[in-house]
VOPAGU-2260 file (C-alpha; in pm, 1 decimal, decimal comma):
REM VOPAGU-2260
SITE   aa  ch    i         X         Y         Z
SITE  UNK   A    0    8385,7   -5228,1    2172,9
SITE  UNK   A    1    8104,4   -5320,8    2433,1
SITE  UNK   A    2    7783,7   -5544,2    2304,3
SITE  UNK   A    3    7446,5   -5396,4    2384,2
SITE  UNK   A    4    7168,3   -5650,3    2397,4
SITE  UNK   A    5    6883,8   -5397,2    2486,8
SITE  UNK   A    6    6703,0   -5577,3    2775,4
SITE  UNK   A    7    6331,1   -5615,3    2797,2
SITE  UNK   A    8    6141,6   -5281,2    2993,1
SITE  UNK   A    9    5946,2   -5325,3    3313,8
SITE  UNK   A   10    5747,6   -5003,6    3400,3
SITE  UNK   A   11    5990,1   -4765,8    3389,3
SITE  UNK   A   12    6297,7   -4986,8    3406,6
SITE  UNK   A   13    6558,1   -4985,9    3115,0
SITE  UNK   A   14    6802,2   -5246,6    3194,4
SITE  UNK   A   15    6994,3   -5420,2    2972,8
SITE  UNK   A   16    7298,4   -5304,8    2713,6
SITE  UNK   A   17    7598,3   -5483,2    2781,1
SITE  UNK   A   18    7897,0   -5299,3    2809,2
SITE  UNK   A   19    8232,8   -5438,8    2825,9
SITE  UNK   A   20    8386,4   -5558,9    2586,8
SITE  UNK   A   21    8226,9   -5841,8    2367,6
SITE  UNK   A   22    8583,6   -5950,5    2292,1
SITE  UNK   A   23    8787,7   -5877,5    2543,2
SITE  UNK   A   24    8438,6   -5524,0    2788,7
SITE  UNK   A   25    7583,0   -2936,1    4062,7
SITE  UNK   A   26    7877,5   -2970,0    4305,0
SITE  UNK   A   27    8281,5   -2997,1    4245,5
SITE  UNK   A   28    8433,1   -3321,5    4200,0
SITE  UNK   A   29    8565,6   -3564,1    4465,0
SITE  UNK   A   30    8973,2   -3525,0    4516,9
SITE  UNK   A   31    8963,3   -3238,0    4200,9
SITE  UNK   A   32    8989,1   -3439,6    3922,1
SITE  UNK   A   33    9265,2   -3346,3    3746,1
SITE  UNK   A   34    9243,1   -3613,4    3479,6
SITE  UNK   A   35    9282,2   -3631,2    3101,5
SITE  UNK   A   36    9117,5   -3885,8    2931,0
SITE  UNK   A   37    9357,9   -4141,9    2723,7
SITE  UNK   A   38    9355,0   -4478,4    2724,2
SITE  UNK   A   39    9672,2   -4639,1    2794,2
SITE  UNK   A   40    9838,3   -4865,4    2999,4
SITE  UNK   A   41    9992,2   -5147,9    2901,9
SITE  UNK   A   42    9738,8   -5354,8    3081,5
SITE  UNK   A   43    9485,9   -5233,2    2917,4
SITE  UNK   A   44    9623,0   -5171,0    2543,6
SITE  UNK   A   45    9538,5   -5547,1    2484,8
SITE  UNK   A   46    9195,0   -5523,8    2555,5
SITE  UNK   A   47    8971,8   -5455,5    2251,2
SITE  UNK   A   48    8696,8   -5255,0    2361,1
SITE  UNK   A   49    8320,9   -5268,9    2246,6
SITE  UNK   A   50    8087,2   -5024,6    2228,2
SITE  UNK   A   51    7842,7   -5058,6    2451,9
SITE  UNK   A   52    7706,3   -4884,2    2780,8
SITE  UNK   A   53    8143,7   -4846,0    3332,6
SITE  UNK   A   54    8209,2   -4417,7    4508,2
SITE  UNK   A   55    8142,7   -4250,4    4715,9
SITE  UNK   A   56    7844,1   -4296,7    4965,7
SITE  UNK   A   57    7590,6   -4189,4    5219,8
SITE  UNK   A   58    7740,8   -4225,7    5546,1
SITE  UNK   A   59    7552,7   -4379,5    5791,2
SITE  UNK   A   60    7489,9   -4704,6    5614,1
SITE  UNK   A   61    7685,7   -5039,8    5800,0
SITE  UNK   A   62    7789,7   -5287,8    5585,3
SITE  UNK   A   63    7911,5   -5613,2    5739,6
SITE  UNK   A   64    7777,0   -5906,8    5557,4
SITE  UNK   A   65    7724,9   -6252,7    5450,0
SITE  UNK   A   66    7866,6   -6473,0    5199,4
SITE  UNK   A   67    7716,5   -6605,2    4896,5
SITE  UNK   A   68    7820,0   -6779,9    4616,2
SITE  UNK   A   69    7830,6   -6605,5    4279,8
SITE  UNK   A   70    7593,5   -6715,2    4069,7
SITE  UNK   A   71    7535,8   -6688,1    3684,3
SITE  UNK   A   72    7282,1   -6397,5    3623,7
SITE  UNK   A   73    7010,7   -6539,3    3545,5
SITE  UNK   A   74    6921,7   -6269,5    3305,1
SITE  UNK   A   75    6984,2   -6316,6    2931,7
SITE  UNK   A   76    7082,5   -5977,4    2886,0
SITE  UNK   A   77    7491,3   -5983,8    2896,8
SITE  UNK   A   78    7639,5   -5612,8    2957,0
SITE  UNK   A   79    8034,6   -5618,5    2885,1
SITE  UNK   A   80    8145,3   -5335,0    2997,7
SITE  UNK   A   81    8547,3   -5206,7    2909,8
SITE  UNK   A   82    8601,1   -5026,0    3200,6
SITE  UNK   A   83    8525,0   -4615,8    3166,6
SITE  UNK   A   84    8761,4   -4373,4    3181,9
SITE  UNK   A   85    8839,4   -4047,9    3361,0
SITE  UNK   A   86    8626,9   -3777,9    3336,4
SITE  UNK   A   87    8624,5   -3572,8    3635,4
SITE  UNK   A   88    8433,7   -3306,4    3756,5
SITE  UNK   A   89    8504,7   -3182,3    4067,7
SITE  UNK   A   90    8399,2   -3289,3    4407,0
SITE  UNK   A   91    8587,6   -3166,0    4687,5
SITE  UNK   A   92    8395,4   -3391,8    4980,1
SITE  UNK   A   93    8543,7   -3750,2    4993,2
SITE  UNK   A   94    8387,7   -3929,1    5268,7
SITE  UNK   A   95    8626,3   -4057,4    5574,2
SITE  UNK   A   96    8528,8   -4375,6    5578,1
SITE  UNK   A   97    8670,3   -4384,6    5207,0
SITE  UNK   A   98    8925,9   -4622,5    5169,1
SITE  UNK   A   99    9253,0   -4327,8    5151,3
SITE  UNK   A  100    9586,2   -4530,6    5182,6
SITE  UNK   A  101    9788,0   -4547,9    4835,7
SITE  UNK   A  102    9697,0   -4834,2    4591,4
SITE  UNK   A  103    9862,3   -5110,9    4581,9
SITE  UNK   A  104   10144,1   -5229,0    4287,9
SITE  UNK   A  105    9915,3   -5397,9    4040,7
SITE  UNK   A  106   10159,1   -5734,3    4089,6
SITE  UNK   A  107   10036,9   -5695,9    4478,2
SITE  UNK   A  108    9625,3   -5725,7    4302,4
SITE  UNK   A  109    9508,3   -6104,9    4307,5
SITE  UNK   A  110    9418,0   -6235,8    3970,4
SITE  UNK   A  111    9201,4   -6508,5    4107,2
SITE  UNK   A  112    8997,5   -6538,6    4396,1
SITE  UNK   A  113    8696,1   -6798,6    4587,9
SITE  UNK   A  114    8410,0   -6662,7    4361,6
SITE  UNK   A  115    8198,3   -6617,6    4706,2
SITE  UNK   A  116    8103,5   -6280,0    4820,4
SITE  UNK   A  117    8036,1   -6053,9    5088,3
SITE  UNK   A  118    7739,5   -5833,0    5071,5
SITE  UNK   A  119    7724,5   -5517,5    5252,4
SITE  UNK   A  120    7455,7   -5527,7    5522,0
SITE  UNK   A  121    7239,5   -5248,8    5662,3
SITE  UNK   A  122    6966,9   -5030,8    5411,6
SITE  UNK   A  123    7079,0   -4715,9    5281,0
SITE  UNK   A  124    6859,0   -4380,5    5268,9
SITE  UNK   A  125    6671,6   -4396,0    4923,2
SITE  UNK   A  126    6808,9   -4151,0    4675,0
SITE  UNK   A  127    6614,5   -3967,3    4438,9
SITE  UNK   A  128    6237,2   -3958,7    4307,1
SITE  UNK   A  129    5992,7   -4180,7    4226,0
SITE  UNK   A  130    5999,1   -4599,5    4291,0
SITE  UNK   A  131    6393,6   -4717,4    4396,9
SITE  UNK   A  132    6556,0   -4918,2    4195,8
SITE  UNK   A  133    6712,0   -5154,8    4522,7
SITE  UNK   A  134    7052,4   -5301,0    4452,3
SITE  UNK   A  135    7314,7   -5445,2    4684,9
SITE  UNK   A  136    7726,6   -5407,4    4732,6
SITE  UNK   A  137    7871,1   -5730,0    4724,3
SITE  UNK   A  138    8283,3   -5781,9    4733,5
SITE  UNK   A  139    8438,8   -6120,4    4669,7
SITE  UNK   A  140    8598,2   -6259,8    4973,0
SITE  UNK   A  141    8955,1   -6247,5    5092,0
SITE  UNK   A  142    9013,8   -5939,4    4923,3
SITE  UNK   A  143    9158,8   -5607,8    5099,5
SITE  UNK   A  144    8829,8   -5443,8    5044,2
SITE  UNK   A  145    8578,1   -5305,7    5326,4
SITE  UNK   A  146    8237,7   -5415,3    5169,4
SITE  UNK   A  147    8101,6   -5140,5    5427,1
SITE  UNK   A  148    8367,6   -4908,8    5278,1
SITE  UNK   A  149    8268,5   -4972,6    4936,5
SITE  UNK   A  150    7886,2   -4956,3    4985,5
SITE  UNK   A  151    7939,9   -4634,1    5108,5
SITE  UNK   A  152    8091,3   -4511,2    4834,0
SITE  UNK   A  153    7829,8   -4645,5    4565,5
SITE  UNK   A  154    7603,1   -4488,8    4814,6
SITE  UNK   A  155    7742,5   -4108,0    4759,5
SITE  UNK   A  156    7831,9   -4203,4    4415,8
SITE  UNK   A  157    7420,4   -4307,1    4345,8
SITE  UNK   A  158    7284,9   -4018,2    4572,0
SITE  UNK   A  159    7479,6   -3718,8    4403,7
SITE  UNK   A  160    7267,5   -3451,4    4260,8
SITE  UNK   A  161    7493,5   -3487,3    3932,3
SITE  UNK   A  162    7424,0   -3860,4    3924,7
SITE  UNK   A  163    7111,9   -4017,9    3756,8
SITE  UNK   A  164    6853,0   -3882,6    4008,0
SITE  UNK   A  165    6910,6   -3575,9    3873,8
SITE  UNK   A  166    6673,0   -3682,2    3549,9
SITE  UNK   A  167    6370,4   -3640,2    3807,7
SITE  UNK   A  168    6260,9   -4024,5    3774,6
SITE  UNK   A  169    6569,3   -4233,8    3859,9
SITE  UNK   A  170    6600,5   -4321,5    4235,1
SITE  UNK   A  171    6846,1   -4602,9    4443,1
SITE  UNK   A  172    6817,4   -4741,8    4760,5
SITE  UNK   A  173    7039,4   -4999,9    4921,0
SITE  UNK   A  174    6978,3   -5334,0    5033,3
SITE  UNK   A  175    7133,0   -5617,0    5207,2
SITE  UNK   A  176    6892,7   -5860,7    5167,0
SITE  UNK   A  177    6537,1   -5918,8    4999,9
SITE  UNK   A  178    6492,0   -5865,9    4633,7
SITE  UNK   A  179    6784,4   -5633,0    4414,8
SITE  UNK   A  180    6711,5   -5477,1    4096,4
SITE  UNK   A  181    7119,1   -5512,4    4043,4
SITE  UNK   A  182    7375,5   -5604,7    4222,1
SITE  UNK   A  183    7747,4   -5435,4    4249,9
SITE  UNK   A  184    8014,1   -5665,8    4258,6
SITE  UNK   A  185    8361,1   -5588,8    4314,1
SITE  UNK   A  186    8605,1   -5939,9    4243,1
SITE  UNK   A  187    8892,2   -6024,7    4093,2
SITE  UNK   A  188    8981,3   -6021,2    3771,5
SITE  UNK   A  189    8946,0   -6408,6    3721,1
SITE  UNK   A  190    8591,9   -6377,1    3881,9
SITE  UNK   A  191    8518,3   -6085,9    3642,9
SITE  UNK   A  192    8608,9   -6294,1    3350,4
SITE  UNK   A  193    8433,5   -6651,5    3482,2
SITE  UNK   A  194    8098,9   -6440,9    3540,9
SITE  UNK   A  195    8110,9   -6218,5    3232,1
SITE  UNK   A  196    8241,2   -6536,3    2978,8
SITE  UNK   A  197    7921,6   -6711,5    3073,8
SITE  UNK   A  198    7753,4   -6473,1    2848,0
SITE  UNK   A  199    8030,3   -6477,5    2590,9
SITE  UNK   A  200    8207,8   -6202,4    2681,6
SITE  UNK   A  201    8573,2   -6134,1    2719,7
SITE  UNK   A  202    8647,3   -5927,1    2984,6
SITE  UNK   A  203    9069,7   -6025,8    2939,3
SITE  UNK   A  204    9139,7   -5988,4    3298,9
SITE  UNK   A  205    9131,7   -5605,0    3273,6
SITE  UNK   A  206    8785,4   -5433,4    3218,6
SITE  UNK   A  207    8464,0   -5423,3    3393,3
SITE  UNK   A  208    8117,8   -5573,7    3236,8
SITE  UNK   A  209    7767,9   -5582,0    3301,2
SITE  UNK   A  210    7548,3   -5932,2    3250,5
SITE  UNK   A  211    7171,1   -5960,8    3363,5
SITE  UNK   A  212    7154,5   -5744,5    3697,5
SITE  UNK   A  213    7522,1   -5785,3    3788,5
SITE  UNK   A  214    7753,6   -5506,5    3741,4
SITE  UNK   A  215    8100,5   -5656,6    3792,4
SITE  UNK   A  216    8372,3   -5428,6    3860,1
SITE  UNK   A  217    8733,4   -5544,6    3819,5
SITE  UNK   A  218    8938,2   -5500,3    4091,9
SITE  UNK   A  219    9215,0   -5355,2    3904,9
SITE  UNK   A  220    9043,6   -5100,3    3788,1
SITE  UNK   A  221    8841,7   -5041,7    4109,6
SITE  UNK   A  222    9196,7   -4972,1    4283,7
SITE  UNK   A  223    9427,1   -4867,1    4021,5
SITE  UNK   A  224    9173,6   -4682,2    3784,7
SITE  UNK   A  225    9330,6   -4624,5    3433,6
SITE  UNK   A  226    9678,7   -4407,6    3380,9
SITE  UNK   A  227    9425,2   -4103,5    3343,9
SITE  UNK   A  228    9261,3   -4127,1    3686,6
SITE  UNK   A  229    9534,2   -4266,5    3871,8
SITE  UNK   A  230    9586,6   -3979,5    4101,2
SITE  UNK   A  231    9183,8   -3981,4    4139,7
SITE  UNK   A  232    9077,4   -4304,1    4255,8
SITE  UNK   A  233    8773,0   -4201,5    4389,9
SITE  UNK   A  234    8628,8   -3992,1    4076,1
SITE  UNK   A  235    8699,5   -4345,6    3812,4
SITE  UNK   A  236    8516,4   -4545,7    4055,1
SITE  UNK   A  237    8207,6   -4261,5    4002,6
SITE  UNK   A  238    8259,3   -4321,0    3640,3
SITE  UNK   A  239    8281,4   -4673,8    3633,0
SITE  UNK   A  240    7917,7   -4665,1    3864,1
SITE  UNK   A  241    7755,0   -4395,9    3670,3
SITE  UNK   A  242    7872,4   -4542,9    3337,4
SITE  UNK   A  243    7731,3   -4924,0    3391,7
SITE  UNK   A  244    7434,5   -4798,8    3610,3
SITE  UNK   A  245    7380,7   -4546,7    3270,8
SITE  UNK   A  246    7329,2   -4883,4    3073,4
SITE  UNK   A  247    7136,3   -5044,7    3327,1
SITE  UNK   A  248    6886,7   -4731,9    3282,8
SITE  UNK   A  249    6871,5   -4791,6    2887,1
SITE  UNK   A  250    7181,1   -4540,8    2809,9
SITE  UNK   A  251    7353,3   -4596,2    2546,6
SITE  UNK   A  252    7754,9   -4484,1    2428,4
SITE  UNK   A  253    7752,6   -4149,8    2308,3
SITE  UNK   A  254    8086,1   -3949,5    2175,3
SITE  UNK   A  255    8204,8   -3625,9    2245,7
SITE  UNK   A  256    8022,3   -3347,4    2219,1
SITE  UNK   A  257    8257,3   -3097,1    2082,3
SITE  UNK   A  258    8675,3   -2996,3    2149,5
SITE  UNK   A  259    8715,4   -2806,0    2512,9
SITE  UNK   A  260    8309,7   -2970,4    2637,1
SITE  UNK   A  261    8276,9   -3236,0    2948,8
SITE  UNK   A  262    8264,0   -3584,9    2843,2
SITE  UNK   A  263    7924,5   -3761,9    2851,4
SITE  UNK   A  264    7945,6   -4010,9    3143,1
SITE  UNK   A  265    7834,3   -4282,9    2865,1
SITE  UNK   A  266    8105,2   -4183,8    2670,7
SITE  UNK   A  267    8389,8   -4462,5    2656,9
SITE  UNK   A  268    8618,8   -4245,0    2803,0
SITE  UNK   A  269    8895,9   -4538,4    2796,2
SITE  UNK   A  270    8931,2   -4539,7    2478,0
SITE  UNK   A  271    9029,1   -4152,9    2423,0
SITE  UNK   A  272    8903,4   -3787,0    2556,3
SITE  UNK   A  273    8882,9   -3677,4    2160,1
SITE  UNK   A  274    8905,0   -3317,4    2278,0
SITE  UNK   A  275    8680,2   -3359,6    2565,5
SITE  UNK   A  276    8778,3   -3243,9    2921,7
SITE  UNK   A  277    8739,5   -3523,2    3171,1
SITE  UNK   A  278    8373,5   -3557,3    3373,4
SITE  UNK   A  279    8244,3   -3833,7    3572,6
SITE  UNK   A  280    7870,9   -3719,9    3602,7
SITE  UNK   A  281    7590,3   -3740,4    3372,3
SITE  UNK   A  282    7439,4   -3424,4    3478,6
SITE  UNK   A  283    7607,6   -3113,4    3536,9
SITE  UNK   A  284    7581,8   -2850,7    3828,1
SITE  UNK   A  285    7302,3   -2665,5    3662,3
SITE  UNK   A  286    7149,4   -2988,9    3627,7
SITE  UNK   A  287    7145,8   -2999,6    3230,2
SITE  UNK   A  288    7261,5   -3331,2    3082,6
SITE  UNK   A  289    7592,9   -3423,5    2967,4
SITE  UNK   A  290    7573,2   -3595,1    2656,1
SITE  UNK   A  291    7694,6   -3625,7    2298,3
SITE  UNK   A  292    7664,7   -3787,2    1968,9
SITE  UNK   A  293    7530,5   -4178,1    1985,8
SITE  UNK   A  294    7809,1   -4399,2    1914,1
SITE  UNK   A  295    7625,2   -4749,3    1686,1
């Protein structure tokens, strides 16, 4: 169940809804995502989830980078997020610089790692209408991550036209330096849990959250995704972005619409499909919004 602490609004900025868990946080699909949506996996069964608001890039963008240490957000706004779940929705163009070998065993994953991280460099191509919302790519070092690699992704995953630009207002553009409206972080599951407990959430070494601007994404679930999306790396990771970048806007959770419909992108897909077919995208091809009842 994921804590929302609606965050204050600047201009049009929503950003705030924490979504992991408090206790514990028009265009085909990339790969075809076959996927149904059921939360299992023994890793994850443990892991009470709160409600609450969880790759693919632009080519072109470099990303070699510096190191900084992680620091608290200094934000009071804390965002747990329980990793999303599946929901595909079919896009057949996965970049080449995306990361393709198998994933590793989950034993081969490190728990634990410096806390420092490496921030993509270069400035991606803005994406979407109206004033960018500038965040950077930032992957804790020493892990078997490209931060270039993974900037890129977020880069496709932010520019899609069934992303958030599609609601005619929201538009990204990525930095390497300068001021960041949020930041993506990619660490280890320790890291995850250090950063997100400073807000009093419990991220249990397994899920994803969002506090002040940071979006911290677990490792595990960044390359192992959940039992559902395990054969479609690439299409969780667009969940787990579109999902926390959702709360970031001022989305909310939402349920399923209705037995046999997409599931909402800000639905907690983790946690069961219900009778919804598996999306990733908050927008559809037609460009109508995928959404469902709000979840308290």
């Amino acid at each position: 169940m994921t804590t929302h602490q609606p965050p204050p609004t600047r201009g049009r900025r929503r950003r705030g809804r924490t979504h992991a868990s408090a206790r514990g946080r028009r265009l085909p699909l990339w790969g075809g995502l076959a996927a149904v949506t059921v939360l299992t996996a023994a890793g994850l069964a443990a892991v009470t989830w709160t409600p609450s608001g969880a790759d693919g890039p632009p080519g072109g963008t470099r990303a070699d980078a510096r190191t900084e240490p992680v620091e608290a957000p200094a934000s009071d706004r804390a965002r747990p997020t329980t990793g999303p779940d599946p929901s595909p929705s079919g896009s057949s163009e996965e970049s080449a610089d995306t990361e393709s070998s198998d994933p590793p065993a989950e034993s081969d994953i490190p728990l634990t790692g410096p806390g420092t991280f490496t921030t993509a460099s270069g400035t991606g191509a803005k994406a979407g209408s109206g004033t960018a919302l500038r965040y950077r790519v930032e992957v804790e070092d020493g892990l078997d991550v490209s931060a270039a690699d993974a900037a890129r992704q977020v880069e496709r995953i932010l520019a899609d036209p069934r992303g958030w630009t599609a609601d005619g207002r929201s538009a990204f553009q990525r930095v390497a330096t300068g001021p960041a409206d949020f930041v993506v972080r990619i660490a280890t599951p320790g890291t995850v849990d250090t950063i997100c407990g400073q807000y009093g959430l419990d991220t249990g070494g397994e899920v994803n959250c969002n506090v002040g601007e940071n979006v911290m994404v677990n490792l595990k679930r960044w390359l192992l995704a959940t039992p559902v999306y395990a054969d479609d790396v690439p299409a969780y990771r667009a969940l787990i972005i579109n999902h926390e970048v959702g709360h970031f806007l001022g989305h909310g959770h939402v349920g399923c619409p209705g037995p046999g419909k997409p599931a909402p992108a800000m639905m907690q897909q983790i946690k069961g499909m219900n009778g919804c077919v598996p999306n990733v995208w908050p927008y559809d091809e037609e460009g109508r919004y995928v959404t469902g009842p709000a979840v308290p």
